[in-house]
SERO-4910 file (N, C-alpha, C, O; in steps of 0.05 Angstrom, whole numbers):
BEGIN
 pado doro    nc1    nc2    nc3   cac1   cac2   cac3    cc1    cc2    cc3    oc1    oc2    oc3
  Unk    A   -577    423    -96   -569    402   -114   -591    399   -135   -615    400   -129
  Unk    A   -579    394   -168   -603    395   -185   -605    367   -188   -591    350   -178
  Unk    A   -627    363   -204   -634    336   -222   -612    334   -233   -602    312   -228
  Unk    A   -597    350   -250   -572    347   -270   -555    328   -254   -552    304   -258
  Unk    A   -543    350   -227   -522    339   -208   -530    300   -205   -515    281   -211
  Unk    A   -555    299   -195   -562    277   -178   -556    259   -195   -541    241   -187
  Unk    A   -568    257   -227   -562    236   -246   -533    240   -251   -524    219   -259
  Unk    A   -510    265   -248   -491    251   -259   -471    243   -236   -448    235   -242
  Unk    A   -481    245   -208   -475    228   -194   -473    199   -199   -452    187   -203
  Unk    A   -507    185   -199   -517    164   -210   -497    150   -230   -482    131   -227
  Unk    A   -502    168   -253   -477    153   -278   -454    153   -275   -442    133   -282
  Unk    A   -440    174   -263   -413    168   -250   -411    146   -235   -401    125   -243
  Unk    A   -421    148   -211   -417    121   -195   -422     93   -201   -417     73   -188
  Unk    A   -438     96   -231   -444     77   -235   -422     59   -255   -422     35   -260
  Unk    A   -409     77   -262   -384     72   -280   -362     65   -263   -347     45   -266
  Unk    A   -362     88   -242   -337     72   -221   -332     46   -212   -313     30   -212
  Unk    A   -367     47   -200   -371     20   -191   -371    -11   -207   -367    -33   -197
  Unk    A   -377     -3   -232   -369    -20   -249   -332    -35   -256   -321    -57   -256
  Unk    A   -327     -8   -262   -295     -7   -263   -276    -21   -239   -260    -39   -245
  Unk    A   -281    -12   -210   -275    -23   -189   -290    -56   -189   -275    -70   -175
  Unk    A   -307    -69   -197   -321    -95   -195   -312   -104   -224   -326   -123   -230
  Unk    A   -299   -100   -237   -288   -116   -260   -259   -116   -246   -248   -137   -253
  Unk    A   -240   -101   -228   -214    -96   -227   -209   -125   -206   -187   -133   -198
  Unk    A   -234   -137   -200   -222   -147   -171   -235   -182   -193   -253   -186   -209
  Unk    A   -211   -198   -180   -222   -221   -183   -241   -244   -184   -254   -234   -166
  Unk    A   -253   -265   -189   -267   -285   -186   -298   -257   -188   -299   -234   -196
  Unk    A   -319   -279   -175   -348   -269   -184   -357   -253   -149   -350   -264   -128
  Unk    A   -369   -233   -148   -376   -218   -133   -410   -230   -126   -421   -242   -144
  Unk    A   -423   -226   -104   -440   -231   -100   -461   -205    -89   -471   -196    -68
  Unk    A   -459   -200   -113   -476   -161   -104   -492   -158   -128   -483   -165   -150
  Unk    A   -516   -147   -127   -524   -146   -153   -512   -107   -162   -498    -89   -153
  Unk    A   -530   -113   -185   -519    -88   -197   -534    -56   -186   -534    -34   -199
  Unk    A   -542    -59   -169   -553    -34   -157   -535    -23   -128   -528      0   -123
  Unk    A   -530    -47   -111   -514    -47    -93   -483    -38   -105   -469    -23    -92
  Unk    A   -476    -49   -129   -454    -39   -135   -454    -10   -146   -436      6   -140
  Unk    A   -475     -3   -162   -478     26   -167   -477     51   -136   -473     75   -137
  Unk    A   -483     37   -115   -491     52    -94   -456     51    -85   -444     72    -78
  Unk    A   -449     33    -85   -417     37    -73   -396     52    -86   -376     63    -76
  Unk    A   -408     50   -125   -389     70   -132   -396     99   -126   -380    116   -123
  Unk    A   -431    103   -124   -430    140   -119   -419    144    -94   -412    165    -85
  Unk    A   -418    115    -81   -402    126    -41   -370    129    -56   -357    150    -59
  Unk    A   -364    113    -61   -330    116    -74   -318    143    -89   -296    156    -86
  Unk    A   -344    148   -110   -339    177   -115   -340    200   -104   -328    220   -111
  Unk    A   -356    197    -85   -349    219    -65   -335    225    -51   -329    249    -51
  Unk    A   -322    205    -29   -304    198    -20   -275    199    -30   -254    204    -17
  Unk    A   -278    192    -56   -248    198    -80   -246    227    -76   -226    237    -64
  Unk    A   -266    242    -85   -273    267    -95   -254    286    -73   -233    299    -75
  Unk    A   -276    277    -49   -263    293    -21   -230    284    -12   -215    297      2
  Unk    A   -227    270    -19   -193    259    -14   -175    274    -27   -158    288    -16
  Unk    A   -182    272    -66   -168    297    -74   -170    322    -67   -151    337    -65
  Unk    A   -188    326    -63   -192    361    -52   -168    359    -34   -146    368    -37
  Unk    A   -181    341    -13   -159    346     22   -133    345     -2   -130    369     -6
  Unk    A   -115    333    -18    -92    327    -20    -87    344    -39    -64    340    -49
  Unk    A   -102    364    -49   -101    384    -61    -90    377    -91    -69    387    -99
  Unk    A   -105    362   -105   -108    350   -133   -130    373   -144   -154    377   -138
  Unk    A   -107    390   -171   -120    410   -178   -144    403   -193   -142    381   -203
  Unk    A   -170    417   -200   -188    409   -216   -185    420   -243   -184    444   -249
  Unk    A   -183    403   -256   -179    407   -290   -208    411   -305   -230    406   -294
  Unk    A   -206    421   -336   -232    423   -351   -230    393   -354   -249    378   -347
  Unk    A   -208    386   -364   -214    355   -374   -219    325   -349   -228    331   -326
  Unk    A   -215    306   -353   -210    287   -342   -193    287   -316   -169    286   -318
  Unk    A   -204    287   -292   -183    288   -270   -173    261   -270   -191    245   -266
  Unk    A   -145    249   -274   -147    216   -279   -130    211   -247   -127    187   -240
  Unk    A   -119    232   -230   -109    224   -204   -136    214   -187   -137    193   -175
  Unk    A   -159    237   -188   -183    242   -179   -198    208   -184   -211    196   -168
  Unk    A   -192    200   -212   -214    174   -227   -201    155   -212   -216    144   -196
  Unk    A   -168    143   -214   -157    129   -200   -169    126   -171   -182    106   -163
  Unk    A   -160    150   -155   -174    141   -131   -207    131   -121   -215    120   -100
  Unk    A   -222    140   -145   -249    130   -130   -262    109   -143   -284     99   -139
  Unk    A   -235     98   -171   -239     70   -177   -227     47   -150   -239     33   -134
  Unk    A   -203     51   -153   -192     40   -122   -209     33    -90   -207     14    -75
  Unk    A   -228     60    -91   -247     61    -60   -258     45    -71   -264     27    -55
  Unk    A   -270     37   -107   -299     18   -107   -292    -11   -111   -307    -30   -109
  Unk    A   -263    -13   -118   -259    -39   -116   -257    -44    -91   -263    -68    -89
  Unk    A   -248    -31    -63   -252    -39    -49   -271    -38    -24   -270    -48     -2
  Unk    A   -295    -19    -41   -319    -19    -22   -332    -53    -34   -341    -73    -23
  Unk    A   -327    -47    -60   -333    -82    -72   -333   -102    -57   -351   -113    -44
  Unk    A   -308   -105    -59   -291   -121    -42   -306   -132    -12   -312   -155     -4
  Unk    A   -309   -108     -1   -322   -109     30   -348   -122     29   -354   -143     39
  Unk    A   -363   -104     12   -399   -113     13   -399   -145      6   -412   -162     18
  Unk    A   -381   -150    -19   -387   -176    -21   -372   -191      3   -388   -206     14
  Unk    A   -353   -190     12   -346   -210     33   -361   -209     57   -359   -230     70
  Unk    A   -383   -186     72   -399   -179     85   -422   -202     80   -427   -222     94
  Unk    A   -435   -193     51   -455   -213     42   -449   -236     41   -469   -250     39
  Unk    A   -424   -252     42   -419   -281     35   -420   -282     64   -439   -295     71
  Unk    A   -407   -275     80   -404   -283    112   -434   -286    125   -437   -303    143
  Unk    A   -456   -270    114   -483   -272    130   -499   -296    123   -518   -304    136
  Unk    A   -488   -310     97   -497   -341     81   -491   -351     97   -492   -376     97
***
């Protein structure tokens, strides 16, 4: 794995995770690092789902591939913050 890979892990997930935490309602209680960490889990997890379901890889934009690991981060979102509100 290079430096390249690792940061565009980083920026990917960090876009997912963004994207999934604007999709979901009312105010989240996560700061913005915790949510960056759930979108690179979401993107990976997307990533490997398409593979299994055999979602071809394109030069351009995979948007079946983006869908799904926006979806995992709205609802890894979802979880962490309702996790964190329940331990208040």
């Amino acid at each position: 794995m290079t430096i390249a890979s690792i940061l565009g892990a980083i920026v990917i997930g960090a876009v997912v995770g963004a994207i999934g935490r604007l999709l979901l309602p009312g105010r989240q209680a996560i700061g913005w690092i915790l949510t960056v960490v759930v979108g690179i889990v979401a993107a990976l997890i997307g990533t490997a789902i398409a593979q299994v379901l055999g979602v071809a890889t394109t030069n351009g934009i995979d948007w079946i591939e983006l869908v799904m690991q926006v979806v995992l981060a709205a609802v890894g979102v979802g979880l962490v913050a309702g996790l964190k509100r329940s331990r208040v």
